[in-house]
VOGU-3710 file (C-alpha; in Angstrom, 3 decimals, decimal comma):
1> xxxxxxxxxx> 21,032/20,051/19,467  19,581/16,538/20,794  19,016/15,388/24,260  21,616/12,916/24,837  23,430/10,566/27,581  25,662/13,028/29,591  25,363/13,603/32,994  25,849/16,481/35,469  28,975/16,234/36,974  28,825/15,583/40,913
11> xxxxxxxxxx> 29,875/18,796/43,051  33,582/18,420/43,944  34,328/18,560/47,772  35,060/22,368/49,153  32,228/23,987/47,568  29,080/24,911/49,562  26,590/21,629/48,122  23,253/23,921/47,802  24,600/26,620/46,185  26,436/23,978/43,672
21> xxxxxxxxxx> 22,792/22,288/43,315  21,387/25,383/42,042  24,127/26,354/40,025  24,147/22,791/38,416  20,439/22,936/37,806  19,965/26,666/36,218  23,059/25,090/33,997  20,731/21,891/33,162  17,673/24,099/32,331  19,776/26,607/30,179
31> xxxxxxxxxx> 21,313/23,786/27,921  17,994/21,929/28,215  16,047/24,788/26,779  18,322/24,630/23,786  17,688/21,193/23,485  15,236/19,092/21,471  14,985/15,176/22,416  15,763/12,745/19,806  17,482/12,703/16,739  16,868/15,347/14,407
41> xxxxxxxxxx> 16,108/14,631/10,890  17,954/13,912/8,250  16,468/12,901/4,299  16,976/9,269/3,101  19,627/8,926/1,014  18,601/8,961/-2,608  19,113/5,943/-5,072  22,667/5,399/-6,289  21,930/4,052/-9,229  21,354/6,292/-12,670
51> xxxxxxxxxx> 19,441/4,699/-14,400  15,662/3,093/-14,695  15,598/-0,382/-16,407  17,703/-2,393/-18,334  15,769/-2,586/-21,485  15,489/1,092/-22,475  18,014/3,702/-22,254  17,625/6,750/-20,458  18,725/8,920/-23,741  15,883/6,843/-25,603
61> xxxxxxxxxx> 14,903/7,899/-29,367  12,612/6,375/-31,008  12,289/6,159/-35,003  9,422/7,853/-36,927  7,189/5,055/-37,263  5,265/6,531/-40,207  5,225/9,190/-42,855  2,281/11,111/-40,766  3,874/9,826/-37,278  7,000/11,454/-35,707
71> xxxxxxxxxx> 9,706/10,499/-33,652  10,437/10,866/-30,097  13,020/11,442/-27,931  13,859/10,930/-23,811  16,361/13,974/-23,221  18,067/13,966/-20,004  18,316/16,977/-17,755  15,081/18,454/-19,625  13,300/20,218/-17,264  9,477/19,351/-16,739
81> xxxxxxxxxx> 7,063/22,324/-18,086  4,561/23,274/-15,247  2,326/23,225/-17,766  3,365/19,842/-19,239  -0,392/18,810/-21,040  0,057/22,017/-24,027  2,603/19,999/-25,270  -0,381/17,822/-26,811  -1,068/21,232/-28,573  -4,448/20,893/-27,545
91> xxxxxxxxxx> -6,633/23,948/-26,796  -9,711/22,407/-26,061  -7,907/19,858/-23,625  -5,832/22,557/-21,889  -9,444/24,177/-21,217  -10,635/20,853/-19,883  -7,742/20,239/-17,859  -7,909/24,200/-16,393  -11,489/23,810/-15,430  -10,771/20,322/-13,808
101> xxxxxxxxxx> -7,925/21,592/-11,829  -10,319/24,688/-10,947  -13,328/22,964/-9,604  -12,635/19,394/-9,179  -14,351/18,264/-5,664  -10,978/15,940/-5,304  -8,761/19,366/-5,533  -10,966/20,567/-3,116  -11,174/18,180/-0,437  -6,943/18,218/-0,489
111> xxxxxxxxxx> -6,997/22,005/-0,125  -9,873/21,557/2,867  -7,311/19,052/4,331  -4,206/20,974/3,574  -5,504/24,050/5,878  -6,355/21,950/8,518  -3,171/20,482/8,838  -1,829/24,127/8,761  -4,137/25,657/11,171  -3,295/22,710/13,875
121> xxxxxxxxxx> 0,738/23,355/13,314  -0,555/26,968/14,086  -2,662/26,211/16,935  -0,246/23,865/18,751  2,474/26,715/18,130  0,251/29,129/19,387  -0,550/27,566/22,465  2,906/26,424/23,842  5,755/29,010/22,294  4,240/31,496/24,125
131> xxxxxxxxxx> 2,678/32,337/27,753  -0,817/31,644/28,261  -2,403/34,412/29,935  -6,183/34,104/31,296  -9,071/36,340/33,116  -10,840/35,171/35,623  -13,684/36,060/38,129  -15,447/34,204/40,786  -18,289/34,759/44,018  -19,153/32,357/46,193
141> xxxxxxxxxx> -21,527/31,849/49,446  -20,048/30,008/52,378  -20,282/28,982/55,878  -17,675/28,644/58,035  -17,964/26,320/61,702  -15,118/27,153/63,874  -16,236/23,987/65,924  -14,555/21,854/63,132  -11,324/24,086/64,435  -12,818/22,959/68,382
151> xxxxxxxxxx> -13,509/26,892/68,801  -16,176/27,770/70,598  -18,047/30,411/68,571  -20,860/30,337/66,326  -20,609/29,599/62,673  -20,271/32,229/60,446  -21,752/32,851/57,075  -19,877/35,088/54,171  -19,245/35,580/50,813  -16,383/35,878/48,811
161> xxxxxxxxxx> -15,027/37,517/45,528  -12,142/36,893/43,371  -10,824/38,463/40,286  -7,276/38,164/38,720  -5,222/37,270/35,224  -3,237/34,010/35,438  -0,298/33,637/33,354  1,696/30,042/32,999  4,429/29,065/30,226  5,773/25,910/29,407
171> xxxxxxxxxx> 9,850/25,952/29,711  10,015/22,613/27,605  13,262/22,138/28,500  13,369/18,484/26,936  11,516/20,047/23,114  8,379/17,775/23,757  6,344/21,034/22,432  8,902/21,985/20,035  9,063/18,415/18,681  4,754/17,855/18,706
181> xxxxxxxxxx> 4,965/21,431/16,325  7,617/19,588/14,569  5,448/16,671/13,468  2,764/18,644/12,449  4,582/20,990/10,671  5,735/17,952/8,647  2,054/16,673/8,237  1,476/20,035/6,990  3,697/19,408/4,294  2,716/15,933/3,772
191> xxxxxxxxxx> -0,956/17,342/3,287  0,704/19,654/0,743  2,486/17,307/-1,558  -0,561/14,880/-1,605  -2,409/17,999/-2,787  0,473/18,388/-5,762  -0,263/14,750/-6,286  -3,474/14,951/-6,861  -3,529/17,899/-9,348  -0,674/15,654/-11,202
201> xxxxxxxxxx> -2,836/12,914/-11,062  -6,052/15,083/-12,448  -4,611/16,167/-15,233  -3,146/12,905/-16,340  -6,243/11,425/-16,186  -7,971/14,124/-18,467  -5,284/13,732/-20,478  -5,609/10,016/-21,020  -9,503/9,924/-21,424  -9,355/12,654/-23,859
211> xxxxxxxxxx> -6,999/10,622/-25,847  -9,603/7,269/-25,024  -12,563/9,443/-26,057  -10,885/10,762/-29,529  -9,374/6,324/-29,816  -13,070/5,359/-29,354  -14,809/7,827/-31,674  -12,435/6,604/-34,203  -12,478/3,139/-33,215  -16,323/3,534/-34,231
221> xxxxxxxxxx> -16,258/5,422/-37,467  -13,760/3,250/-38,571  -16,284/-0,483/-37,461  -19,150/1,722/-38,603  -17,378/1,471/-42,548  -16,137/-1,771/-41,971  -19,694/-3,369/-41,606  -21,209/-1,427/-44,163  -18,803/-3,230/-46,275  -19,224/-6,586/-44,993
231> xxxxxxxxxx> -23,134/-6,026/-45,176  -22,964/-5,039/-48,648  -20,781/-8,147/-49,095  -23,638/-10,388/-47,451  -25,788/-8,693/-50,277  -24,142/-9,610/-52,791  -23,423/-13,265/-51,313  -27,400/-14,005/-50,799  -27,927/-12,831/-54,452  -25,546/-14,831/-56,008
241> xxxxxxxxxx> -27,070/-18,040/-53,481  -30,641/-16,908/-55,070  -28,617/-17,248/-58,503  -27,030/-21,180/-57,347  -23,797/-19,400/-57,807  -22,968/-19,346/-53,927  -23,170/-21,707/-50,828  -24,674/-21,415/-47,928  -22,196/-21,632/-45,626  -20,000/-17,869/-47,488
251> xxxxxxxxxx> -23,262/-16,388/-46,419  -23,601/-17,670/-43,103  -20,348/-17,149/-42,600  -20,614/-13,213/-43,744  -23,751/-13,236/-41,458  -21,983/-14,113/-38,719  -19,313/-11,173/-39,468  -21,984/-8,050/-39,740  -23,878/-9,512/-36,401  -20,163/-9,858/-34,542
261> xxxxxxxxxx> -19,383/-6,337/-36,058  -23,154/-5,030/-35,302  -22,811/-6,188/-31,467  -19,469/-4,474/-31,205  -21,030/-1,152/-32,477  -23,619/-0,720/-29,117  -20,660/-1,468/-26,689  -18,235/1,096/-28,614  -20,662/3,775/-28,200  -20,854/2,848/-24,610
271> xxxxxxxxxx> -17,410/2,996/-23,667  -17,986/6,439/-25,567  -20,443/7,604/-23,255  -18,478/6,828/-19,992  -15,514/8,033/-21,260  -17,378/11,579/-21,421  -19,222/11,016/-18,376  -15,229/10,544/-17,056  -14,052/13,729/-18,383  -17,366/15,784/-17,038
281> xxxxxxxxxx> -16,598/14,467/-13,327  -13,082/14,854/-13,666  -13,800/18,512/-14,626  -15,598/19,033/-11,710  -19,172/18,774/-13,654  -22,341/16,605/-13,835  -22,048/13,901/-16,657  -25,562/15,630/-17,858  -24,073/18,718/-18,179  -22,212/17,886/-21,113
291> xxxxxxxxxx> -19,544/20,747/-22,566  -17,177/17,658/-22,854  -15,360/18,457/-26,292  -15,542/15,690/-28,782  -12,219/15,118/-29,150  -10,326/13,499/-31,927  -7,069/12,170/-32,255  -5,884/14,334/-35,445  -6,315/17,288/-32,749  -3,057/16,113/-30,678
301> xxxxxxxxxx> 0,029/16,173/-31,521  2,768/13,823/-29,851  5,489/15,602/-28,050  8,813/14,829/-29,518  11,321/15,633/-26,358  10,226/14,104/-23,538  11,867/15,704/-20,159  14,151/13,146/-17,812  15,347/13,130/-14,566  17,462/10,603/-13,078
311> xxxxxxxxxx> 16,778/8,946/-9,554  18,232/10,825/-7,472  16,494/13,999/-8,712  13,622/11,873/-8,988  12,970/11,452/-5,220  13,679/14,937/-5,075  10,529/16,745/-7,275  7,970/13,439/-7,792  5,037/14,641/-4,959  3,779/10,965/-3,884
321> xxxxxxxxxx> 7,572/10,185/-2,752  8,197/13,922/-0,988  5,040/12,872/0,858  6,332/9,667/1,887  9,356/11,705/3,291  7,443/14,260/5,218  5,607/11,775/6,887  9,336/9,920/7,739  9,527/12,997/9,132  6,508/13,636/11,316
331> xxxxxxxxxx> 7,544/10,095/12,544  10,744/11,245/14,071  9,581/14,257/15,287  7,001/11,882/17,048  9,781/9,804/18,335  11,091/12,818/19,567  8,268/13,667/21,525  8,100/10,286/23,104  11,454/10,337/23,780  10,823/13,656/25,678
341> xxxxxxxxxx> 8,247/12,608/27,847  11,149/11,183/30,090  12,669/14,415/30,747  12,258/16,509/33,581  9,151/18,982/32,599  9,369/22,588/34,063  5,915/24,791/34,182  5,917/28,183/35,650  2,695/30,404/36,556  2,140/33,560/38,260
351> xxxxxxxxxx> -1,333/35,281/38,809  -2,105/38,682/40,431  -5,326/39,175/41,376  -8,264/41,110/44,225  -9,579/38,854/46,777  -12,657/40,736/48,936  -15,602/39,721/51,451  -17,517/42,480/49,685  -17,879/43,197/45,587  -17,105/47,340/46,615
361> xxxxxxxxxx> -13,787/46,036/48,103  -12,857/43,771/45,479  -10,427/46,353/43,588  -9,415/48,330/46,677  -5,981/48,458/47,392  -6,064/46,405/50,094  -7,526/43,478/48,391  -4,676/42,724/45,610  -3,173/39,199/46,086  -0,533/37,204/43,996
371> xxxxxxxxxx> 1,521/34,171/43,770  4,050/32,521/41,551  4,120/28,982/41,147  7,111/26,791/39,776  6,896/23,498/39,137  9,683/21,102/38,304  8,258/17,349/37,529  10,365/14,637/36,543  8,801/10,604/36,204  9,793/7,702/38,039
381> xxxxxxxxxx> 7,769/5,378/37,666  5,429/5,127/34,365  5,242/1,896/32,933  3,550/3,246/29,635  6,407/5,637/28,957  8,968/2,889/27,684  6,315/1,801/25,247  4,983/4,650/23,809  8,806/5,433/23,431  9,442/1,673/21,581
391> xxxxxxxxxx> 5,692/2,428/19,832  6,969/6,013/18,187  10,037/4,053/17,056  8,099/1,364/15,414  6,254/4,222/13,801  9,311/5,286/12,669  10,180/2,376/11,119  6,913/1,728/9,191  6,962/5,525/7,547  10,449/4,666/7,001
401> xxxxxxxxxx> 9,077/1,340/5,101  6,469/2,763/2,838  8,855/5,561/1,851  11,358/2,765/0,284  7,959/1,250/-1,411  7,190/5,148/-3,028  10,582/5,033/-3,993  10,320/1,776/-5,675  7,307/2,417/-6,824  8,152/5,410/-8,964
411> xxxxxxxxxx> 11,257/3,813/-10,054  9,268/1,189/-11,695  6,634/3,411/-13,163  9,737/5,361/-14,554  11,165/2,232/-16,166  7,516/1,044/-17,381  6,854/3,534/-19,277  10,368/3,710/-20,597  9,910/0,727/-22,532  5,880/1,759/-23,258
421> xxxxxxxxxx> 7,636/5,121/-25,137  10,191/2,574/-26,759  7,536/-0,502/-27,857  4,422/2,012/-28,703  7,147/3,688/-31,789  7,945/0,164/-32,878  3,952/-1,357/-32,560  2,929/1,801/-34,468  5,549/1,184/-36,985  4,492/-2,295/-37,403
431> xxxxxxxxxx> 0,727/-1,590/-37,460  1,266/1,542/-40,035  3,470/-0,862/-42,641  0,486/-3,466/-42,200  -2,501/-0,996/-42,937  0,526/1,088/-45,854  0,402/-3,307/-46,675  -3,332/-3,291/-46,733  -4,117/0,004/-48,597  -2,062/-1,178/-51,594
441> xxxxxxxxxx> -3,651/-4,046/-51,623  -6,848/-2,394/-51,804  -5,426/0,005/-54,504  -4,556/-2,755/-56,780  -7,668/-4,357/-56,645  -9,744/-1,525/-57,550  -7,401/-0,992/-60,743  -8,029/-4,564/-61,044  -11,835/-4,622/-60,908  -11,748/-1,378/-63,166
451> xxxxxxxxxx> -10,165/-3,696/-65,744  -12,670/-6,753/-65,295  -9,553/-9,180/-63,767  -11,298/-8,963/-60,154  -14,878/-8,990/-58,598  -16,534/-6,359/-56,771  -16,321/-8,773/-53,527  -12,677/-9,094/-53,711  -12,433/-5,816/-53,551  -14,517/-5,433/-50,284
461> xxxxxxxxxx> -12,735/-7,698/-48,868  -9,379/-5,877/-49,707  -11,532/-2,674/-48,272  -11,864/-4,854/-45,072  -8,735/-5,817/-44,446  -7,304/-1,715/-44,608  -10,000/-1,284/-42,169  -9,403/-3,661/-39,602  -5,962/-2,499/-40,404  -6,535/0,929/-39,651
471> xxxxxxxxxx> -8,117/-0,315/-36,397  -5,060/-1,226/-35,148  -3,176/1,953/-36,232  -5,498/3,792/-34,562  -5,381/1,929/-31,004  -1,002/2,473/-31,434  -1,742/6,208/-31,841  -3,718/6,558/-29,005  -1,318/4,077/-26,967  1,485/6,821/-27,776
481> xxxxxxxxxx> -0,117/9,978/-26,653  -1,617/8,200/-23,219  2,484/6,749/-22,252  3,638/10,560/-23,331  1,225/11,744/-20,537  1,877/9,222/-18,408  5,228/9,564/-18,951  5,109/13,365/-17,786  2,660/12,063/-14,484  6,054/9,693/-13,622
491> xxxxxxxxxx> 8,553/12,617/-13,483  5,925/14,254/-10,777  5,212/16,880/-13,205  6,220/20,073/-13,409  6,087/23,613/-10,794  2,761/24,470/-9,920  1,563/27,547/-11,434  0,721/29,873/-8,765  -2,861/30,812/-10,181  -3,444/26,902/-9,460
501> xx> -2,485/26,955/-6,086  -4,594/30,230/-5,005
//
């Protein structure tokens, strides 16, 4: 129930007006304390429409591009394994990914700021649902001057000693406290899907720079053949110059080949190293430590069913956009608090307690003193109010905004990588009938050196052209298995096992 615009009815004429007063008040306070100001909450609607993007179909299939390469599939209604990175079949990357989601500082930090958030909910609970009840003791030395009374008698000097428990509570009969526990209850949750995030995020990014470390290592045995070919070219092109049987300008021009490939080669193996230095920190590990596995990309295997939900399930299970709602949510329930603060506020207190001129009297009978206090305040006059009230509503408004953007946002990463699943099968395809294009050719010119019809340089320059070839397959390989992963990070992943989350 929300605080709204209704009024107490005026007593009618004939009844005693005090007596009405109270009766109309202790009516106010008992529908008040059911009451929270404010709209309650209610989730955004999710999207209408069922589908991602107009260029690739939510049932997408993709054809086998190769012999050695399989097809893949986007089945609706799949759900999302918790698990989702042993469907790479993997060992040494689930490993990887198990100590990274273990002892990754990042994990860490969300979990640190996931207990806070819980342990303020808690506090602010704990301090205004129920009575506060304190211990107190006091002596002090004073004099006393009847002549400030105009009493003519000497002033008097004594001491005095207090002890008692205090106990006050909070009626909230607007739901200002019930509202403030509200917000943070739904910051607590925000803290917790950010921390769901993150482990999604972790894992896709192992994921991807194993599958970048394994591209790269290939990437350089593969240059590492293809200038030991050109070089022996070169050779044989400054031989047959030394003969007259050659220009200048073939071997310059193969000179400037090996040096191009050469100055590749360094900058390969860098990548290399960073890539690993990557995987160490995301593992939660110093890059000198090393125990990065050197992965290869005959190790993985390419899921063929990849899990879909549609958008409005979407919104439902992705963590970045469940965060975006909780803190929607903390926003009302702020509102809701401002809103509040323009209701009457009832506190009520009551302490029992020894008052004595000596410490021996202090708990005699005699000594025991009490009071209760009640007190009813309601604001008149506070300028600020009406702002902070238009300022929690503004609030409101922006959460409200950068929810629509997470929405958006993972609607469009959805779609993305969609069409990535759709074009990677159909580069891969094109790239495998190229080098398939290339290896023949190499084939036939080795049969046709072996008979004398070709030289030994056309052939290395058939062997060059399957090699760059094979360059390119390998790049659409590893272009696959990073949009399969990223394609599980856009779903929001699966359930979090629970010997992650202790």
């Amino acid at each position: 129930m929300t605080l709204g615009k209704n009024h107490t009815p005026l007593p009618q004429s004939g009844k005693p007006v005090l007596a009405t007063r109270h009766a109309a008040s202790l009516a106010l306070m008992v529908v008040l304390a059911g009451c929270a100001a404010g709209p309650d909450f209610e989730r955004p609607a999710p999207p209408v429409s069922e589908t991602y993007s107009s260029h690739a179909d939510n049932a997408l299939v993709t054809p086998a591009p190769s012999a050695v390469d399989s097809a893949q599939r986007v089945v609706p209604g799949m759900p999302v394994a918790a698990e989702w990175w042993r469907t790479f079949g993997s060992p040494r990357l689930d490993a990887l990914i198990a100590d990274g989601l273990q002892h990754s500082p990042t994990l860490a930090a969300a979990q640190a700021t996931l207990r806070q958030a819980q342990e303020l909910q808690q506090a602010r609970a704990g301090s205004t649902q129920l009575p506060q009840a304190e211990i107190g003791a006091s002596a002090q030395r004073q004099r006393f001057n009847p002549g400030a009374l105009g009493q003519d008698q000497d002033p008097r000097e004594f001491s005095l000693y207090n002890a008692g428990v205090t106990v006050s509570y909070n009626l909230d009969p607007a739901g200002s406290n019930r509202r403030a526990i509200e917000a943070l209850s739904a910051r607590a949750d925000t803290q917790g899907f950010e921390l769901q995030a993150a482990r999604l995020t972790l894992a896709g990014n192992i994921a991807t720079a194993a599958f970048a470390r394994a591209q790269i290592a290939a990437q350089i045995e593969s240059t590492t053949a293809l200038l030991a070919n050109i070089e022996e070219q070169r050779d044989i092109a400054r031989a047959r110059l030394r003969l007259g049987n050659a220009a200048a300008d073939e071997v310059l021009a193969l000179d400037t080949q090996t040096e191009q490939l050469r100055a590749g080669l360094p900058v390969l193996r860098q990548q290399l190293a960073e890539t690993e230095h990557l995987l160490a920190t995301l593992a939660g590990r110093a890059p000198g430590q090393g125990g990065v596995p050197d992965f290869a990309l005959s190790e993985f295997t390419l899921p063929q069913d990849l899990p879909l939900v549609v958008p409005s399930q979407l919104v439902r299970q992705r963590p970045d956009i469940l965060a975006a709602e909780a803190m929607v949510h903390a926003a009302n329930a702020d509102y809701g608090v401002a809103v509040a603060q323009m209701y009457p506020q009832l506190n009520l207190s009551a302490t029992l307690g020894t008052q004595a001129l000596t410490g021996d009297a202090l708990f005699g009978g005699q000594s025991i003193v009490w009071n209760i206090i009640g007190q009813l305040t309601q604001p008149l006059f506070n300028s600020g109010l009406p702002h902070e009230k238009r300022a929690a509503l503004a609030g409101f408004d922006a959460a409200t905004a950068h929810y629509k953007e997470a929405v958006l946002k993972a609607l469009r990463d959805v779609a993305n990588v969609l069409v990535a699943v759709d074009t990677d099968a159909h580069a891969l395809a094109a790239q495998s009938s190229a080098a398939a294009a290339a290896q023949g050719s190499l084939k036939t010119m080795q049969r046709r050196y072996q008979l004398g019809a070709a030289s030994h340089v056309e052939v290395l320059i058939a062997a060059q052209q399957a090699e760059r070839a094979q360059l390119a397959v390998i790049a659409a390989r590893a272009d696959r298995l990073a949009n399969s992963a990223a394609f599980y990070v856009a779903m929001g992943g699966g359930p979090v096992p629970a010997e992650v989350t202790e």
